[in-house]
C-alpha positions, -999 to +999 in steps of 0.1 A: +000+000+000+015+036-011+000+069+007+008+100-007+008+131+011+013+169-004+020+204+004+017+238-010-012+228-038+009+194-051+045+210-051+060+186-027+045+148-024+055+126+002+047+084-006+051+062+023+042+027+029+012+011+053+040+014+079+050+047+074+084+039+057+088+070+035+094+056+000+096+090-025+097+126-023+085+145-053+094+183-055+078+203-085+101+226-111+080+257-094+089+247-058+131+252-063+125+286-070+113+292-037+140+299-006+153+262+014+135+272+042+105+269+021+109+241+002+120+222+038+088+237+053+069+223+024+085+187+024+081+185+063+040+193+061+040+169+030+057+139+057+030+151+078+002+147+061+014+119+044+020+103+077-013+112+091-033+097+061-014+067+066-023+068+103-062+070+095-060+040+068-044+015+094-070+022+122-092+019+097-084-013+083-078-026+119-115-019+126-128-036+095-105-066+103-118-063+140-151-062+132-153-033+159-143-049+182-129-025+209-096-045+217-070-031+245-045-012+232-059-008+195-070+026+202 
């Protein structure tokens, strides 16, 4: 499973696996005329969200394989 996050309207994309393992950054032509504070600000929010959506998708998939169940530590 591949989970793509993004910053600043698609100019940075972050992929990472099911278990968070980033796997490619994608930085637009448009984005490397911006300062390196900006393009690191914009790769770090596109981890983020990247992370977060992956996040979701597990618990997610843990409570359809569950059945929602409400199992200790599953939370």
């Amino acid at each position: 499973m591949e989970i793509e996050g993004e910053a600043g309207g698609g100019l940075v994309k972050v992929t990472m696996s099911g278990n968070q393992e980033p796997l490619k950054v994608t930085i637009a032509p448009e984005a490397l005329g911006e300062s390196a504070d900006v393009v690191a600000d914009l790769v770090l929010a596109a981890t983020k969200d990247a992370y977060n959506k992956s996040t979701t998708t597990m618990r997610e998939r843990m409570e359809e394989l569950t059945g929602g169940l409400n199992l200790p530590g599953m939370g």
